[in-house]
ZAMARGU-4260 file (C-alpha; in steps of 0.2 Angstrom, whole numbers, plus 5000, padded with zeros to 4 digits):
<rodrens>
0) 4913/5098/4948 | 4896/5103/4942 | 4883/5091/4936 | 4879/5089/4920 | 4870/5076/4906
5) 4881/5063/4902 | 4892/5067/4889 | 4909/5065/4884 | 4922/5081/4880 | 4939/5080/4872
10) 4952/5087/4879 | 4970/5092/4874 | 4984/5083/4885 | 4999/5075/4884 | 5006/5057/4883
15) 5009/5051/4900 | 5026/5050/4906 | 5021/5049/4926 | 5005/5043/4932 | 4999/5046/4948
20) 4985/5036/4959 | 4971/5041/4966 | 4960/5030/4977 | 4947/5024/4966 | 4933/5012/4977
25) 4934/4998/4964 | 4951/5000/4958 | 4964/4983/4957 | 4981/4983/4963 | 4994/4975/4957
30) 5006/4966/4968 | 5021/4964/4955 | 5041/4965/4964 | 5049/4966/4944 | 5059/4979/4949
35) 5071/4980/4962 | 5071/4997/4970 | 5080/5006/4987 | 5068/5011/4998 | 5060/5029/4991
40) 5059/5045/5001 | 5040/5045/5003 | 5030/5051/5017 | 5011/5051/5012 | 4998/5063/5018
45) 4994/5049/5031 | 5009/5051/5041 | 5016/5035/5033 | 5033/5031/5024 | 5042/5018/5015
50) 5055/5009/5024 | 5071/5014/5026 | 5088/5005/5027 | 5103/5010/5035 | 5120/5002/5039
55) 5109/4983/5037 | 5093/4989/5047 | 5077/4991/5040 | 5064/5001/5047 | 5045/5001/5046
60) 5032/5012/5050 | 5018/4999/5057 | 5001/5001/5056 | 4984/4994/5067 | 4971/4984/5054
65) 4959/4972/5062 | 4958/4958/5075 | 4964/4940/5077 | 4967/4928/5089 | 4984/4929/5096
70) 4989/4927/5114 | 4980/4918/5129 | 4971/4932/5134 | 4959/4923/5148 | 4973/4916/5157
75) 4967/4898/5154 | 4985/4893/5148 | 4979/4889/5131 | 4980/4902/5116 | 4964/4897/5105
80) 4948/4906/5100 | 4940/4906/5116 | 4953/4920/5121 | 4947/4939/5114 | 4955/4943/5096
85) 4968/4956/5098 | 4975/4971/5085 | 4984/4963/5070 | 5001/4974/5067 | 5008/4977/5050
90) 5023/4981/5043 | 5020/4995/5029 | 5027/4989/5013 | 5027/5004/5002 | 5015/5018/5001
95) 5008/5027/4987 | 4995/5040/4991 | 4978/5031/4998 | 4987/5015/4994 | 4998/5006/5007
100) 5004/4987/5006 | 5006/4978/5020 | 5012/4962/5027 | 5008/4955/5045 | 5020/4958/5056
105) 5022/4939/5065 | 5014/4925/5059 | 4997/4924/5064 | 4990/4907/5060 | 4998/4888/5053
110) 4988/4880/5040 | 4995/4869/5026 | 4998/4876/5008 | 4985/4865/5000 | 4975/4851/5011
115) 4979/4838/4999 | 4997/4832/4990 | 4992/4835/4974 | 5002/4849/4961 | 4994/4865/4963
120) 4997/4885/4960 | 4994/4899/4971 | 4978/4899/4961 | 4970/4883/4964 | 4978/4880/4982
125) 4967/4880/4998 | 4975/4892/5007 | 4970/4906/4997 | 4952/4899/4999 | 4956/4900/5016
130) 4963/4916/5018 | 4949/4925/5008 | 4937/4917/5016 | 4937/4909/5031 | 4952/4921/5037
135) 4947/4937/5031 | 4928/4934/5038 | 4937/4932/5056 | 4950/4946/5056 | 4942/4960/5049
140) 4923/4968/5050 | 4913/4973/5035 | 4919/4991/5036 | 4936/4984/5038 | 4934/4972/5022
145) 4929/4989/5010 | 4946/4995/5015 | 4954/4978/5006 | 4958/4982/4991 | 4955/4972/4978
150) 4975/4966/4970 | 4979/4958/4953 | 4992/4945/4961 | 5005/4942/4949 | 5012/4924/4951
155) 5029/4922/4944 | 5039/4905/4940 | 5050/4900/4952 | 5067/4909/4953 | 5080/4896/4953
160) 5069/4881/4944 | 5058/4890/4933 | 5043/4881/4941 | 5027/4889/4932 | 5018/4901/4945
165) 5000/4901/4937 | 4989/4914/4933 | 4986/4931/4940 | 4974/4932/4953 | 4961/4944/4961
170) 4963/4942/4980 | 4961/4951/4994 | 4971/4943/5005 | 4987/4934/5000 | 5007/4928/5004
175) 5022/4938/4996 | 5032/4929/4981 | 5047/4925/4979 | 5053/4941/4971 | 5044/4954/4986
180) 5053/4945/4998 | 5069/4951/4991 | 5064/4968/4984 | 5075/4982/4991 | 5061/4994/4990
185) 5050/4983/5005 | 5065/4983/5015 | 5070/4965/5013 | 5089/4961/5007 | 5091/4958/4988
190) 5101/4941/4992 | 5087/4929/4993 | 5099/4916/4999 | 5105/4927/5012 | 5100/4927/5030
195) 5090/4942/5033 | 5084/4950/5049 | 5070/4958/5039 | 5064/4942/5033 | 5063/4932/5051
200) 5047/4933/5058 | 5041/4924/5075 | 5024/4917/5075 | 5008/4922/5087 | 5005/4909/5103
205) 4990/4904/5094 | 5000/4899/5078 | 5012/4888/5090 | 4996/4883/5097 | 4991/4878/5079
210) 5007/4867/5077 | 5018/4881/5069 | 5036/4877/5070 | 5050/4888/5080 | 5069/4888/5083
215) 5072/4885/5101 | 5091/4888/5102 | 5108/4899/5095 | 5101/4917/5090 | 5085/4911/5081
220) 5076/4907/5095 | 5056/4909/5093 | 5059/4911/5076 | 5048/4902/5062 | 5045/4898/5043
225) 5032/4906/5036 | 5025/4901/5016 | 5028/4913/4999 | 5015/4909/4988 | 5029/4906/4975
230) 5031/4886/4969 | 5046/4878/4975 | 5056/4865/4963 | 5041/4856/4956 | 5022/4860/4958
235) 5017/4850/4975 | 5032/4859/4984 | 5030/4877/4989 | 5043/4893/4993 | 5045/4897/5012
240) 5056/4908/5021 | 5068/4899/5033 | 5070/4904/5054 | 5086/4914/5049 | 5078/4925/5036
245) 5085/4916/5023 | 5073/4909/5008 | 5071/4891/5000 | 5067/4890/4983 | 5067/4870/4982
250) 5052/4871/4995 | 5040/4861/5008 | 5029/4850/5003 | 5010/4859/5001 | 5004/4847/5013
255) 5016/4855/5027 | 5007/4860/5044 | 5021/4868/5053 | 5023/4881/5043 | 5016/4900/5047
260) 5007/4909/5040 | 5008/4929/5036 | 4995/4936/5027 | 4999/4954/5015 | 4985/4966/5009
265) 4985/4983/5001 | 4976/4993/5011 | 4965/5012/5010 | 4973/5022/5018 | 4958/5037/5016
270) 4948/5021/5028 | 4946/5027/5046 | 4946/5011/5049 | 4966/5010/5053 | 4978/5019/5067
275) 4997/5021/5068 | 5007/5009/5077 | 5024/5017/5078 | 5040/5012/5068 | 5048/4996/5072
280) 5066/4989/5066 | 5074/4973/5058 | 5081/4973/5074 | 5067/4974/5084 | 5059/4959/5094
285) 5040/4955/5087 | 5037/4941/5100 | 5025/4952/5109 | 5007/4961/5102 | 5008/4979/5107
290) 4991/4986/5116 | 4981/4995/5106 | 4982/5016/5108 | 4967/5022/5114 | 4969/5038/5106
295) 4979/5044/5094 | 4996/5043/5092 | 5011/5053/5096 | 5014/5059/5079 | 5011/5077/5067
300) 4995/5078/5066 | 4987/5089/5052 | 4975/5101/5057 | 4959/5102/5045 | 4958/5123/5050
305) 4972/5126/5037 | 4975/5119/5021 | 4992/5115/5019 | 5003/5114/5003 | 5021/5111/5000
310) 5030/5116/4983 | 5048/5104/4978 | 5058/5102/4959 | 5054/5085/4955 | 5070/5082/4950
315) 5079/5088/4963 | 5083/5073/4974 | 5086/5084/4989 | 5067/5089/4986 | 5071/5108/4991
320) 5052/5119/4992 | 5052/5128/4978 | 5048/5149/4983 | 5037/5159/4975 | 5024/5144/4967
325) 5010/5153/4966 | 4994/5142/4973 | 4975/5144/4968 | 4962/5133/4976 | 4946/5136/4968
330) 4933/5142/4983 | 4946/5143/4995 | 4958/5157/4989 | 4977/5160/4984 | 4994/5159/4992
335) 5012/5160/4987 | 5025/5148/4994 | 5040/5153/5005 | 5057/5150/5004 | 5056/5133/5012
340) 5041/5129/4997 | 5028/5129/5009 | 5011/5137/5011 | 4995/5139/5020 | 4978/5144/5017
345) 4962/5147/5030 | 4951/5131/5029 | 4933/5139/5023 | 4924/5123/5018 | 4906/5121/5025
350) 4902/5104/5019 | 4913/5089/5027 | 4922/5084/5011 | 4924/5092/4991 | 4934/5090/4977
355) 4944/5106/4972 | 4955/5110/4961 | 4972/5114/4964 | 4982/5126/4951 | 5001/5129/4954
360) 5011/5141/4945 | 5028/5146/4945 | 5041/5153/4928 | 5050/5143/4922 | 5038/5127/4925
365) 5024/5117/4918 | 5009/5124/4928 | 5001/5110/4938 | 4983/5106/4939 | 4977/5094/4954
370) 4961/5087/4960 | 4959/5081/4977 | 4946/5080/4991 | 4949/5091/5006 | 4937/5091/5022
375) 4930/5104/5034 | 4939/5114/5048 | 4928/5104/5062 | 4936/5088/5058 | 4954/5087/5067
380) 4965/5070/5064 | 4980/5063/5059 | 4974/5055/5043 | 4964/5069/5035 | 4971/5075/5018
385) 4971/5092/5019 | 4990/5093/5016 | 4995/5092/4999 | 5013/5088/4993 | 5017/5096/4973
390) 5029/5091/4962 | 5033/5104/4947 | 5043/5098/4930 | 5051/5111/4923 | 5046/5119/4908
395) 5056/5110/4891 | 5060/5113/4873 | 5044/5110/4863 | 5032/5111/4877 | 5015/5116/4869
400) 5001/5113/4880 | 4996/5128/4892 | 4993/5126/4906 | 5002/5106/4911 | 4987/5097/4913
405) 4993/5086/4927 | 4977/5074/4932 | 4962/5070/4921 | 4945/5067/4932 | 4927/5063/4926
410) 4912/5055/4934 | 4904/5041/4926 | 4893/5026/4928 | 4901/5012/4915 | 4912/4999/4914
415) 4930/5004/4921 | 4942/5010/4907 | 4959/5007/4906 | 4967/5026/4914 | 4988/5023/4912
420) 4995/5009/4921 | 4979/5008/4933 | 4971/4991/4933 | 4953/4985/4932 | 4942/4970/4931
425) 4931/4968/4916 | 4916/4970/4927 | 4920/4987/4938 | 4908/5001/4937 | 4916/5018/4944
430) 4908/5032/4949 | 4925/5044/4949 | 4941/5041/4943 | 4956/5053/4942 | 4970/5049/4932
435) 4988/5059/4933 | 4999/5065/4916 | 5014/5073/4913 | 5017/5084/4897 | 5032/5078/4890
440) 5026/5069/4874 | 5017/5076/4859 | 4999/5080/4862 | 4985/5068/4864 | 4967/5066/4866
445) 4958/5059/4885 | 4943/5058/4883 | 4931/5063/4899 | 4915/5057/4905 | 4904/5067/4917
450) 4888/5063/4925
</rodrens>
């Protein structure tokens, strides 16, 4: 996009139906489980896809983000911080373009809920001090913490007692509710009250080491509980999950220090800061830390000399390619799909990374306009964009915008504005934003901002 004086132009969308994300440095997340959902059939442009659940077994993709101490790695018989930190694995949550939530796959350390018995919230409790502070500081470098995004964490009452959950926070760092832990879409069982294999976790030596609790007989063993940040019956007792995956509401005294912790994040992807870690099951055994790969994993990579694009019918669940989309990517050139919906273009980018547009047409459905950064042919890794996935509406009665302007995208240097169900605090500057519509209502105005 060319650079001009600052200046604002109206232009003639639609009311948004469907809004897609795009990774915005400054952006808030919001970590709210108010609806319950089966795991989706998403894989990003990362490699990375939501759980899925078959016949009672959950499965993850599992990701590498940052260090902590975890076993007794000098042999000294004694897991503490004189041992080396090792890779922390997480379990990936949900994924949504550059955005992936993510909780730790074991409990990694034991610390009370608050340091004194006092009533408290997830917003005035020392753990959270402790996690965005102390923990965070210790885990993760400085180019690790700007991959942390920043999440609006929304603090619901208590399920069964109604106990007042507090206000929403901004944290980097924090614990799952009571409501994520049973969210079908996470991979976790809908029963709260049900034992869960998706929701037993073991702890780390270090957090044993650090007075966590675990089951030492029946088929628990080396199980622990492991703190939601939801209250529990009254306001100095807090939510856990138990050893057999099953949760309590009425809840453990704040005070508790025998009970795990296991911090979640939402995490961007378009960091380099990350790597793949495999799947792993409900079933699996997490006891263990898996080494580290030194290179990159066994997985479809996406090579940056080709541009690849797929076309589907966004309402056809089967997500069968649509043939003969035809595709225009300003400075690269054009291309039709095939019959599986799929196309390629040569990579003849010179700089490392642009913007460029992407225009998909095809009769019979709203053209599709897409921004996106795509980078240069030298660069060759699994977690380049440069495979883009498309989604076409069809055309409907009353459609009277040409062509379906499908993202809105302006560079500006001013306090954040609202774009659809996106999230700001009062006090973020951006410096690009890209916002998705869909033209299904009566027209409207977006106004843009450009540099």
């Amino acid at each position: 996009m060319t650079k001009i004086g600052k200046r604002s132009l109206a232009v003639l969308a639609a009311g948004a139906m469907l809004l897609t994300s795009f990774n915005m440095p400054f952006a808030e997340t919001e970590s709210k489980a108010a609806t319950q959902m089966t795991a989706e059939k998403s894989t990003s442009a990362y490699g990375l896809s939501n759980p899925a659940m078959s016949d009672g077994v959950t499965t993850w993709d599992c990701i590498y983000f940052g260090k902590y101490w975890q076993e007794d790695t000098n042999g000294d018989g004694t897991a503490d911080q004189n041992d080396e930190k090792q890779p922390i694995k997480w379990r990936v949550l949900s994924v949504d373009g550059d955005d992936a939530f993510v909780v730790a796959d074991r409990a990694l350390d034991c610390q009370p809920y608050n340091e004194t018995y006092e009533d408290v919230t997830w917003e005035t409790c020392t753990l959270r001090t402790w996690l965005n502070g102390t923990f965070i500081n210790d885990a993760f470098s400085t180019e690790e913490q700007s991959a942390v995004k920043t999440t609006a964490v929304v603090n619901e009452d208590n399920i069964e007692y109604g106990t007042l959950g507090g206000n929403t926070t901004s944290d980097k760092i924090f614990l799952l509710s009571q409501k994520e832990v049973k969210n079908l879409k996470y991979g976790f069982d809908s029963d709260y009250y049900a034992e869960c294999k998706s929701r037993q976790c073991k702890p780390s030596t270090y957090a044993v080491e650090n007075h966590c609790w675990t089951r030492n007989s029946d088929g628990y063993v080396g199980n622990c509980w492991w703190w939601l940040r939801s209250p529990g019956s009254a306001s100095y007792v807090v939510a856990y999950v138990y050893d057999d995956g099953w949760g309590r509401d009425g809840g453990r005294g704040v005070c508790g220090t025998d009970v795990g912790v296991r911090p979640a994040l939402h995490i961007n992807l378009s960091s380099s800061s990350w790597k793949y870690a495999g799947k792993m099951s409900s079933d699996s055994d997490s006891s263990t830390t898996t080494a580290e790969p030194s290179s990159a994993p066994d997985m479809d990579t996406v090579d940056a000399s080709e541009i690849a694009v797929s076309v589907s019918d966004y309402d056809d669940l089967s997500a069968k390619g649509l043939e003969g989309a035809e595709i225009t990517i300003d400075g690269i050139g054009e291309t039709t799909t095939d019959a599986d919906g799929k196309a390629q273009l040569e990579n003849t980018l010179s700089v490392p990374s642009e913007m460029k547009k992407i225009h998909v047409k095809k009769e019979g459905y709203r053209d599709y306009i897409y921004y996106t950064t795509l980078v240069y042919p030298e660069l060759v890794n699994v977690f380049v964009t440069n495979r883009q996935s498309i989604s076409m509406k069809k055309k409907q009665e009353g459609d009277d915008v040409n062509p379906y302007v499908s993202s809105i995208v302006y560079y500006s240097d001013e306090i954040a504005k609202t774009c659809g169900g996106q999230h700001f605090a009062a006090s973020d500057r951006v410096t690009f934003r890209a916002c998705g519509v869909w033209n299904a209502k009566k027209p409207g105005y977006y106004q843009l901002y450009r540099d």
